[in-house]
C-alpha positions in Angstrom: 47.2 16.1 88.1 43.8 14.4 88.1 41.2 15.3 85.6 37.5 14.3 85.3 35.4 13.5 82.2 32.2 12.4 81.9 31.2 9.3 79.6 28.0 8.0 78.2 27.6 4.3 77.6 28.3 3.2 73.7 25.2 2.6 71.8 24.2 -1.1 71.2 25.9 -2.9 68.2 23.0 -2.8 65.9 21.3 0.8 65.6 17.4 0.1 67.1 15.8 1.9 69.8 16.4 0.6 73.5 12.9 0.1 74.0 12.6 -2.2 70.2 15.5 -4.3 71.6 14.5 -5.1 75.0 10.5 -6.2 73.0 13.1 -8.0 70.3 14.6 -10.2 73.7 11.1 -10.9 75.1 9.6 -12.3 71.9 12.6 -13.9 70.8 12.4 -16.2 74.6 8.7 -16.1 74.3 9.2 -17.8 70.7 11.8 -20.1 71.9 9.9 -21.6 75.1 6.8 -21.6 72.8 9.1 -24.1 70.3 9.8 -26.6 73.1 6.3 -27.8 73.3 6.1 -28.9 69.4 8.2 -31.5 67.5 11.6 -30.9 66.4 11.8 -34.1 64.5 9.4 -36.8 62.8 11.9 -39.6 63.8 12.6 -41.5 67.5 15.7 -41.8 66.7 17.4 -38.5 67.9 18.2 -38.9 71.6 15.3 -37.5 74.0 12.4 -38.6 71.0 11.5 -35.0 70.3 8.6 -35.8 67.8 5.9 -35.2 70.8 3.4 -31.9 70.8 3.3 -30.4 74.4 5.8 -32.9 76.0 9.2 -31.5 76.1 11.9 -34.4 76.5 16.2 -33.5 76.4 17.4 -30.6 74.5 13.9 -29.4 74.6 13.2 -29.0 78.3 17.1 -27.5 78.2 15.6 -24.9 76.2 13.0 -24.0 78.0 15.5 -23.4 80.9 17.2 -21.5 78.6 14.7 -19.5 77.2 12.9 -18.8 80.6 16.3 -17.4 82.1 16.5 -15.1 78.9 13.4 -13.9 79.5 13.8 -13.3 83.3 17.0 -11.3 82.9 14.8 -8.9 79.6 12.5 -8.2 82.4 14.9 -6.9 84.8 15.4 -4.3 81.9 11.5 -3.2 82.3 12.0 -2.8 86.3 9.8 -5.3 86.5 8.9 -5.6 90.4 10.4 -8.7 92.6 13.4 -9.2 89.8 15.3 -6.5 90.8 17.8 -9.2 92.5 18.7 -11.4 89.5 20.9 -8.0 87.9 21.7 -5.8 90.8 23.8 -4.0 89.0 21.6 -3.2 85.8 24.1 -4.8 83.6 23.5 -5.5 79.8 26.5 -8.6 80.1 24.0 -11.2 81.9 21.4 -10.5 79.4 23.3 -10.7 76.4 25.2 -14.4 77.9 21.6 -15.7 78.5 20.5 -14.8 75.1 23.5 -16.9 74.2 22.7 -19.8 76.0 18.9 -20.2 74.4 20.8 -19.3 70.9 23.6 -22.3 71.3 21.2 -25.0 72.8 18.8 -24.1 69.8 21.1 -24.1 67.0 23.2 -26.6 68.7 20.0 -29.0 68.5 18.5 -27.8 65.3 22.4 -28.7 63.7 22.6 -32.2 65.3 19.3 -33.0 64.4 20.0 -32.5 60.6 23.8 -34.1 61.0 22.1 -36.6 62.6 18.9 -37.7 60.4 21.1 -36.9 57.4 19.7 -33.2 55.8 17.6 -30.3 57.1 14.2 -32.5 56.1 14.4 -33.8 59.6 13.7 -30.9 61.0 10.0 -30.3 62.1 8.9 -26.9 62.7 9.5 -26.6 66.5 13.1 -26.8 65.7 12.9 -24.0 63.2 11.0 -21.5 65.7 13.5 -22.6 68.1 16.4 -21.3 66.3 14.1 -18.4 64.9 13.4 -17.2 68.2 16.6 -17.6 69.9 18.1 -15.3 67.1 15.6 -13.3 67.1 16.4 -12.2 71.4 20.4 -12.2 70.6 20.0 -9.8 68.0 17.8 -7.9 70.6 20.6 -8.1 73.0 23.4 -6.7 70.3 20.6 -3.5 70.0 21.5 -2.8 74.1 23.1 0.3 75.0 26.4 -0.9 76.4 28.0 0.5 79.5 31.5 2.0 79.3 33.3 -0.4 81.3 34.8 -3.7 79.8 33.4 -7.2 80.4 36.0 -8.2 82.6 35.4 -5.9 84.6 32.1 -7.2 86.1 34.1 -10.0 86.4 36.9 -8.5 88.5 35.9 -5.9 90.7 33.1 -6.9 92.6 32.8 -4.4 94.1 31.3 -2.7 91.4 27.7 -4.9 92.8 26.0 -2.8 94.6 25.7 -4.5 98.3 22.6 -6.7 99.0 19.7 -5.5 101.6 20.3 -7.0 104.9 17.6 -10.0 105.2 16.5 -11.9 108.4 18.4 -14.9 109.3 15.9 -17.3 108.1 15.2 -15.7 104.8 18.9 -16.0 104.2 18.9 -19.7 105.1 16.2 -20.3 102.9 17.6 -18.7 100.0 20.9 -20.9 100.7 18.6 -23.8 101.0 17.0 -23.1 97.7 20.2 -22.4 95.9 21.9 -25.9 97.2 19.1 -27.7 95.9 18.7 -26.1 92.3 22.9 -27.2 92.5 21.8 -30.6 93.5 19.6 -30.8 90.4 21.5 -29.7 87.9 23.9 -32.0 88.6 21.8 -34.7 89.1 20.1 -34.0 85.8 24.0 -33.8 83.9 25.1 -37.3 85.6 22.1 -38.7 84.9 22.5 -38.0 80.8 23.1 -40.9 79.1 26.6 -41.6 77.5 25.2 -42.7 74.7 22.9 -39.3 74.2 26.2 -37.0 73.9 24.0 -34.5 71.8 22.1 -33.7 74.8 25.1 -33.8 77.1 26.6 -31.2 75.5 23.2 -29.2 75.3 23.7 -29.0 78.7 27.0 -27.8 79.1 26.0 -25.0 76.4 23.6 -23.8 79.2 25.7 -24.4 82.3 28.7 -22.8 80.8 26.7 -20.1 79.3 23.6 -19.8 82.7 26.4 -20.0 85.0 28.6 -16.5 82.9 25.3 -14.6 82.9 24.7 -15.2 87.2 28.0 -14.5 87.3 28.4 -11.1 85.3 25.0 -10.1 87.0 26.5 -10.8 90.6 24.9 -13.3 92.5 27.4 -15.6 92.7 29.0 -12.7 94.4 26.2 -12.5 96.5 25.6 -15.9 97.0 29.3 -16.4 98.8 28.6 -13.2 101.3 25.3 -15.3 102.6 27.6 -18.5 102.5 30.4 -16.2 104.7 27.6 -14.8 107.2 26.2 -18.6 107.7 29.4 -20.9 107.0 28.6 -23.8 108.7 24.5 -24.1 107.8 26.0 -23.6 104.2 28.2 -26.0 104.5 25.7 -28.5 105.9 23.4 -28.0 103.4 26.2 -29.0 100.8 27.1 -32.2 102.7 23.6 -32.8 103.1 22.7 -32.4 99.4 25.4 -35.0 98.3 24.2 -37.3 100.9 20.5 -37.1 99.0 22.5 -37.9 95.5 22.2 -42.0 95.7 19.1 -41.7 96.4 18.1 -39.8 93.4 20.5 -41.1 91.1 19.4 -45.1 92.0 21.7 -46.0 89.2 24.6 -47.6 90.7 26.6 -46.5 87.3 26.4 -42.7 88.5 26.6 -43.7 91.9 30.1 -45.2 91.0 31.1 -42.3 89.4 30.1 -40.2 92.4 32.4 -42.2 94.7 35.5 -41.9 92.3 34.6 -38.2 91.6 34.6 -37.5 96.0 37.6 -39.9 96.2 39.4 -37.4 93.7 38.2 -34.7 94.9 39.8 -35.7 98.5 43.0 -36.0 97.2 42.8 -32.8 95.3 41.3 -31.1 98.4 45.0 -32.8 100.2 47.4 -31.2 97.5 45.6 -27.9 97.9 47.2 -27.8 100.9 50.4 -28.1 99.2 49.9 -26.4 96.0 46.8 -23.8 97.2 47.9 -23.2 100.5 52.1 -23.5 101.1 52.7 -22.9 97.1 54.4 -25.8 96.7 54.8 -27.6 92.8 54.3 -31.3 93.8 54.2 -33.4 90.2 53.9 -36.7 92.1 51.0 -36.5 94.5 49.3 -39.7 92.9 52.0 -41.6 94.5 50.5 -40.9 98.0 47.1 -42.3 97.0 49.0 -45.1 95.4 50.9 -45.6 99.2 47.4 -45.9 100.6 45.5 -47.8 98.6 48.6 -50.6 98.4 49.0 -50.3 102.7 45.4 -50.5 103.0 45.4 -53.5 100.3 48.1 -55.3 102.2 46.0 -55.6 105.4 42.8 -56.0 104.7 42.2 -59.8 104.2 43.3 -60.5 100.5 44.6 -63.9 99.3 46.9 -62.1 96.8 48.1 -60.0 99.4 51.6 -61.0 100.7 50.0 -61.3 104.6 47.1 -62.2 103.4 46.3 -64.3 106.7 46.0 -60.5 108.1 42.8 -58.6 108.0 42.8 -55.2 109.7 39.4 -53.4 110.7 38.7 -50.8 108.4 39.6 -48.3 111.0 42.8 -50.1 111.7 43.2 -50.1 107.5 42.5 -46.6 107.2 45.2 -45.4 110.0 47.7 -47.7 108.3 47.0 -46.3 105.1 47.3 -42.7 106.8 50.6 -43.5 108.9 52.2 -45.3 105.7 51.4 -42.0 103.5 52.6 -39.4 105.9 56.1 -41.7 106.2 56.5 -41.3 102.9 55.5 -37.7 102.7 58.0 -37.0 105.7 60.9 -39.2 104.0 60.5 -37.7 100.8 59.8 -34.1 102.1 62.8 -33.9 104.3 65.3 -34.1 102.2 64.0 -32.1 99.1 61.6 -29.6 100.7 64.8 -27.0 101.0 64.3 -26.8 97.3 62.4 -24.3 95.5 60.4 -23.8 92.6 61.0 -25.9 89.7 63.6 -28.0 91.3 61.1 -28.9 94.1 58.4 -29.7 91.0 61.3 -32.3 89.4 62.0 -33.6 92.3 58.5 -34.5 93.0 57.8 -35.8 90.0 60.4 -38.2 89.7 59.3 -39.3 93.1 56.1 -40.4 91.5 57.7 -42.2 89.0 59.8 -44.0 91.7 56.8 -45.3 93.3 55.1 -47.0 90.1 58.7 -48.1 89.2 58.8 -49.8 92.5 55.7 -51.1 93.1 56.0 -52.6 89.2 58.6 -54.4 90.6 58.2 -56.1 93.7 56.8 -58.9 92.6 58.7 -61.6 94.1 61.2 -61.6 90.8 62.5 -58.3 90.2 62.1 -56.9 93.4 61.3 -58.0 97.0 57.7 -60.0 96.8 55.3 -57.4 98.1 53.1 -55.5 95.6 52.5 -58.5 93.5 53.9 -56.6 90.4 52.4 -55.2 87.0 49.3 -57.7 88.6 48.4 -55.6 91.5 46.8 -57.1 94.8 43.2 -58.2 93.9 40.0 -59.7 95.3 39.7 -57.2 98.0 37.0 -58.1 100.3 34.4 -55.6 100.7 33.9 -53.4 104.0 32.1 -54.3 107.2 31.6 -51.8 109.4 29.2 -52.9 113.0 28.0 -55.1 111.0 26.7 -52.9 107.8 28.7 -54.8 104.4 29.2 -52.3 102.0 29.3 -54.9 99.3 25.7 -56.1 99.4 22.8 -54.1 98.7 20.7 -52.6 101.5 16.8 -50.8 101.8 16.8 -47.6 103.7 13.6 -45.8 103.7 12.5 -47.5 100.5 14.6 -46.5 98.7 17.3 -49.5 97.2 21.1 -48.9 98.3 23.7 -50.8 96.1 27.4 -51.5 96.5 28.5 -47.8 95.2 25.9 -46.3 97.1 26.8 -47.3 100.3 30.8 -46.4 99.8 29.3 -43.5 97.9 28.0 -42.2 101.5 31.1 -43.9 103.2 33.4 -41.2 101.5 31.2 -38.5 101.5 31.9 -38.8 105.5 35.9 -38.8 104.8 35.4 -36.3 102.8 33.8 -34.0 105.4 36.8 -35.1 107.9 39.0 -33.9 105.2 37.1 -30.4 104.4 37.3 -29.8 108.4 40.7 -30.9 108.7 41.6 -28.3 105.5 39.5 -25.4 107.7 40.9 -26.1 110.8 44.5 -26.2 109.1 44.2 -22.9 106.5 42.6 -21.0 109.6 45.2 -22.2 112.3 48.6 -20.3 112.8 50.2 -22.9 110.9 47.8 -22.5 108.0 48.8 -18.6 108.1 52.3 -19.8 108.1 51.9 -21.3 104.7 50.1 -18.8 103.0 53.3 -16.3 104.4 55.7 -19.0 102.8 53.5 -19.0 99.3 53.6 -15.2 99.2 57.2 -14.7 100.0 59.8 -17.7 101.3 62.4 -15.0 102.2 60.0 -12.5 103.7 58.9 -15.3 105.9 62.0 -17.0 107.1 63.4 -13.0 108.1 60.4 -12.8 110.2 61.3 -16.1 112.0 58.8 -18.6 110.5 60.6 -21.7 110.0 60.1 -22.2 106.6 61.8 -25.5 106.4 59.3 -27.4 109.3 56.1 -25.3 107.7 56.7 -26.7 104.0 57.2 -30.4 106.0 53.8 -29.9 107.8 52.2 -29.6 104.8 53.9 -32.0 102.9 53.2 -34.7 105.7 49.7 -33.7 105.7 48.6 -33.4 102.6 50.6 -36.9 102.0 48.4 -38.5 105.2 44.9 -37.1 103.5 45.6 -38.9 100.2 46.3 -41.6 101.8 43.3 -41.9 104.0 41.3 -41.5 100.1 43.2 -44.2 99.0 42.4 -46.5 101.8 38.5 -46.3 100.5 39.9 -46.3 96.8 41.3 -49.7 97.1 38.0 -51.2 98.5 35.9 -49.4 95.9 38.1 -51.2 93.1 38.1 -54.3 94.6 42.5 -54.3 93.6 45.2 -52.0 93.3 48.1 -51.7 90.5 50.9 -49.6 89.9 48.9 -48.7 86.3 46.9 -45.3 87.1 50.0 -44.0 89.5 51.9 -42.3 86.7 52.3 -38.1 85.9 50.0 -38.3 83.0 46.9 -40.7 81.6 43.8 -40.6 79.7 42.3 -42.1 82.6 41.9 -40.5 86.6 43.6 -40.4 88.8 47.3 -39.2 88.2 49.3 -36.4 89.2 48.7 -33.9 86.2 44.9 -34.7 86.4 45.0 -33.9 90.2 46.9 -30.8 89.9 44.7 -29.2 87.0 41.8 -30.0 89.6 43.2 -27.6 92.1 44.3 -25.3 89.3 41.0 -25.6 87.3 38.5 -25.1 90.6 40.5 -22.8 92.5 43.7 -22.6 94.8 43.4 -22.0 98.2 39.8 -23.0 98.2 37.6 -25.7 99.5 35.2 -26.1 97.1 37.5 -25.1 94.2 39.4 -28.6 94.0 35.8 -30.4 94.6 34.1 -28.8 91.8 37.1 -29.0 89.6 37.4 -32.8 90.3 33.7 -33.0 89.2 34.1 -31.1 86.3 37.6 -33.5 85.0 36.0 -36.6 86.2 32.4 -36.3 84.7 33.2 -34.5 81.3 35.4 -37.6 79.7 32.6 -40.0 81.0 29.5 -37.6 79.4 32.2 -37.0 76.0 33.6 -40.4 75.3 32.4 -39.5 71.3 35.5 -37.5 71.3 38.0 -40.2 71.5 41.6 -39.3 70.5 40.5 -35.6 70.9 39.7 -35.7 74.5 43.0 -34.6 75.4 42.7 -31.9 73.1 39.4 -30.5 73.8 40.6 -30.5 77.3 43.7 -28.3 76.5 41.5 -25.5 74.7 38.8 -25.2 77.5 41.8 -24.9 80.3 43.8 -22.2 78.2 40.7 -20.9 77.3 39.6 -20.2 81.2 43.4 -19.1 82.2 43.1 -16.6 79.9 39.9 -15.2 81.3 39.6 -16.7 84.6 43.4 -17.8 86.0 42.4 -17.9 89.5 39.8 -20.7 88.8 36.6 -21.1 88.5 35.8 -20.3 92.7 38.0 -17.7 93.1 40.0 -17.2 96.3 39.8 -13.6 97.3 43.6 -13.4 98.0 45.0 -14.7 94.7 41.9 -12.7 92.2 43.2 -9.5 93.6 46.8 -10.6 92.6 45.5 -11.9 89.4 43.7 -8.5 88.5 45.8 -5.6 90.3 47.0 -4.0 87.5 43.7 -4.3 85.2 42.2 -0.6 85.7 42.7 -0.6 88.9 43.2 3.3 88.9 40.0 3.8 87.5 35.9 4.1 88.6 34.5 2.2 86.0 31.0 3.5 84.7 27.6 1.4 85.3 24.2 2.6 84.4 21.8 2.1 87.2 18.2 1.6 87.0 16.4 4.8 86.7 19.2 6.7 87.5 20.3 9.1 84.7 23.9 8.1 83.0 25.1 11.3 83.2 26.1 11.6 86.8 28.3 9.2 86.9 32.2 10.6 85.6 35.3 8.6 85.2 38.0 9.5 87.1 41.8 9.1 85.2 45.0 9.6 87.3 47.1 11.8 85.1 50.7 13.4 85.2 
C-alpha cells in the first residue's frame, strides 16, 4: 500500500540564518565585481596586462561575468521583481554552481598569477578581494536551506520546472534572438583567446562549464528548447544566421580556419548520427567516407599530381562525384556486412577504415595501381571558383575584409545547412521512424514487417554520401589529401574515434548535439596545446566524467534521457520549495508493499 510523509528541506551545510546567507552571496559578488576594476598584478607580463585601475582586461572581465550572474541568481532569492525567470523553480542548485563559477575563475587567476610571477608578491590587492569575495558568496551558498530532492534530479525530470507563461509570438522571437546572439559571443570571445594566453582560456571554460550547470539546473535551457520547438524554423535561422556573422567578427583568418574545419567536422558527425544516433548502428570507420570524398573530389578537380590531372570538374560536378563515389562505397561495404549486429558490425567497420588508408597508402604507382599518389597524397589543389567568386583570393563585402578561410568558411556553412535539412527531412520521414524502430528493437521491427536489412542500407548509404559531400570542401580547404588523418585514432581531427565521441559527446539522435560536440573536440586541443602528452588524458577524464552524470550528451534527445533516467526515482514526487509558498504542503509520495 501507499503511504504519505511529509518532508522539510535539510538545513544548509553551515548553520547561519537563511536570510545571513543570501546578504553573505550578495556581498561576496558585490566584492568580486568590485575586484575587477583594480590591479591584480604590478607586472605586464600575465596574459590580459591586469595591472590597470578601472579597466578590466581577460580573467578580469570573466569575473565580472561571473560575479554579476552570482549576483543575479542571490536576487532571485529576495523575489526580486523581473528575475523571477532566471530560477523558475526556486532552486538553491543554480545559485550555489554560479557561486562556483566566480570562486574558480578567482582563485583559478589569483593561483596562476603567483605560479606564474613566481610567489604570492605578485599579487596586487584586486586579486586578493577577488578571491576574498568569491569565498565569501560560496560560503553563503553552503548556509542555503537545501531542498529534499537530489541534484540530479533537476537535472532529469524536467518536469519538475514549472511551465513558462505563454508570451506573444514576437516576444518569443525576440528572446530567441537575444539568446542566439549572447551564444554567438561567447563563442566568439573563446575562439578569439589567444593560444598563447591558455590561463585565460581556461578561465573561460571555468565559467562556461560552470554558467552553463547553473542555467541548466535553474531550467532555462529547458525552457529555451520549448520556444525553439514552438518556432523551429526562425530558430533555426537565427543559428545559421549567427554563424554566417562569425568571419566577420572574427577577421582573423586563424579562427576563421578553425571555424571551417570545426563545420566540416561537424558535417560528418551530423552524417554518422544518422548511423550511430538514428539507426543505432556502431560504425568505427566512418573517416574512410570523408577520406573517399576528399581523394574523388581531388582526382577531378584540376591537380597536376592528380592521375587525370588534364580533368577539372566544376565544383558542382566535384561535389556530386565526391557524393556518388562515397555512397558506392557505403552501399558496397554496407551490403554485405549490414546483416551483422552489434559488435561484429563495429569490427567490421573498423577494419573497413583501416582498408581504405591501407589502400590509398598504396596506390602509388609501385605497390599498388597509380592512383592516390601514395604516403604523398594528391597536392596543389586549385582553389574554388564559383560564377566567377575564387575562394582563394581575398574579397571586400560591406567593408568588412574576407580572406581565403572566410569565404569557404561561408561556403560550408551553406552544406552544412543542406546537410541539417537533409538530417530533418530524413529523422522525420517514415524511413527515419524506421531507424529509430531498428535502434530500439531489430527483432521487434523485422516482426512488424520493416525490412531491417534495406533500412540499415539507407542509412548506411546516406550517411556515407553526407561525408562525402564534407570531404569534397575538405580537400579544397587543405589544398591536398593523404591517407595520414584517415585512421581509427589520432591526436589530430578528423578520425573515426574523434568523430564518434562527437556524436556521443553532443548528443545522439540530435542535430545540434554532433555540431556542438565537434566544436567542443575541435576547439579545446587548439585553446589547450600547454597540455601536450596529457591531451589525451585530460580528454578521457572530462568524457567519463560527463557519462557518469550526463550519458545522453550534452543536448539531450528526449527519447534516449528518459531511457537513460527511468529507473532513477521515477516512482517518486520529488519535493521543491517554491517561492513564497510554505514547504510544508508539499508530501512525498513512496510506493510501498
Amino acid at each position: 500500500m501507499a503511504t504519505t510523509e511529509t518532508t522539510t528541506p535539510a538545513r544548509g551545510l553551515i548553520a547561519l540564518p537563511e536570510s545571513a546567507a543570501r546578504v553573505l552571496i550578495a556581498v561576496g559578488a558585490i566584492a568580486t565585481i568590485a575586484s575587477t576594476f583594480m590591479s591584480w598584478t604590478y607586472t605586464s607580463d600575465f596574459p590580459g596586462d591586469l595591472t590597470y585601475y578601472g579597466s578590466p582586461a581577460g580573467l578580469q572581465v570573466l569575473d565580472i561575468v561571473a560575479g554579476a550572474l552570482t549576483l543575479l541568481f542571490a536576487l532571485t532569492l529576495w523575489n526580486v521583481r523581473g528575475l523571477g525567470w532566471l530560477n523558475p523553480a526556486g532552486a538553491t542548485q543554480p545559485v550555489v554552481l554560479a557561486a562556483a563559477s566566480a570562486f574558480a575563475v578567482s582563485w583559478f587567476s589569483a593561483i596562476a598569477i603567483a605560479v606564474d610571477l613566481k610567489g604570492l608578491v605578485a599579487l596586487d590587492p584586486g586579486a586578493y578581494l577577488a578571491a576574498v569575495g568569491s569565498l565569501v558568496a560560496l560560503l553563503g551558498t553552503l548556509a542555503l536551506p537545501k531542498p529534499g530532492d537530489t541534484f540530479k534530479d533537476y537535472i532529469t525530470k524536467p518536469d519538475l520546472i514549472p511551465p513558462a507563461a505563454k508570451l506573444d509570438g514576437w516576444v518569443e522571437r525576440l528572446v530567441i534572438t537575444g539568446a542566439t546572439a549572447v551564444a554567438l559571443i561567447v563563442f566568439n570571445y573563446g575562439i578569439g583567446v589567444d593560444p598563447d594566453a591558455s590561463e585565460t582560456f581556461l578561465g573561460y571554460l571555468f565559467l562556461v562549464v560552470f554558467g552553463a550547470w547553473a542555467l541548466l539546473t535553474a531550467g532555462l535551457f529547458d525552457r529555451f528548447a520549448q520556444l525553439n520547438a514552438r518556432h523551429k524554423g526562425f530558430a533555426t535561422s537565427m543559428a545559421f544566421l549567427a554563424a554566417a556573422i562569425f568571419p566577420f567578427l572574427a577577421n582573423n583568418e586563424h579562427n576563421s580556419n578553425l571555424g571551417v574545419n570545426i563545420l566540416v567536422v561537424a558535417t560528418v558527425a551530423l552524417g554518422l548520427n544518422i548511423v550511430v544516433g538514428l539507426t543505432g548502428l556502431l560504425d568505427l570507420g566512418y573517416v574512410a567516407f570523408l577520406g573517399v570524398g576528399a581523394y574523388a573530389a581531388a582526382l577531378v578537380s584540376g591537380s597536376e599530381f592528380s592521375r587525370f590531372s588534364g580533368v577539372q570538374f566544376p565544383f558542382w560536378a566535384a561535389m556530386l562525384t565526391g557524393m556518388a563515389a562515397s555512397l558506392v562505397f557505403g552501399v558496397l561495404i554496407g551490403a554485405p556486412t549490414l546483416r551483422l549486429r552489434g559488435d561484429y558490425l563495429a569490427i567490421v567497420t573498423l577494419g573497413f577504415g583501416e582498408i581504405f588508408r591501407i589502400a590509398v597508402n598504396n596506390m602509388d604507382g609501385t605497390s599498388g595501381p597509380n592512383l592516390t599518389n601514395g604516403p604523398n597524397g594528391i597536392s596543389m589543389i586549385p582553389d574554388l571558383d564559383i560564377f566567377g567568386f575564387n575562394f582563394g583570393s581575398e574579397h571586400n563585402i560591406l567593408g568588412f575584409p574576407l580572406g581565403r578561410f572566410a569565404n569557404y568558411f561561408l561556403l560550408m556553412l551553406v552544406i552544412t545547412a543542406i546537410v541539417v535539412v537533409v538530417f530533418n527531412r530524413a529523422a522525420d520521414s517514415r524511413i527515419g521512424r524506421s531507424w529509430i524502430a531498428i535502434r530500439e528493437d531489430e527483432t521487434a521491427a523485422t516482426a512488424m514487417g520493416i525490412n531491417g536489412f534495406r533500412v540499415k542500407l539507407i542509412a548506411f548509404a546516406l550517411g556515407a554520401s553526407l561525408a562525402g559531400l564534407a570531404g569534397t570542401v575538405s580537400a579544397h580547404v587543405g589544398y591536398s589529401v593523404n591517407p595520414a588523418p584517415y585512421q581509427f585514432a589520432g591526436s589530430v581531427p578528423p578520425n573515426s574515434a574523434f568523430l564518434l565521441a562527437a556524436v556521443v559527446l553532443g548528443g545522439m539522435g540530435t542535430v545540434n548535439g554532433p555540431i556542438l560536440g565537434a566544436t567542443l573536440l575541435y576547439l579545446l586541443p587548439e585553446k589547450l596545446s600547454f597540455l601536450k602528452e596529457y591531451e589525451l588524458l585530460a580528454f578521457g577524464i572530462a568524457l567519463v566524467i560527463l557519462m557518469r552524470f550526463r550519458p545522453e550528451g550534452i543536448i539531450a534527445n528526449r527519447r534516449r534521457q528518459l531511457e537513460f533516467h527511468e529507473s532513477d526515482d521515477s516512482d517518486k514526487a520529488v519535493h521543491i520549495p517554491e517561492q513564497g509558498l510554505p514547504d510544508s504542503t508539499v508530501g512525498v509520495t513512496k510506493a510501498g508493499a
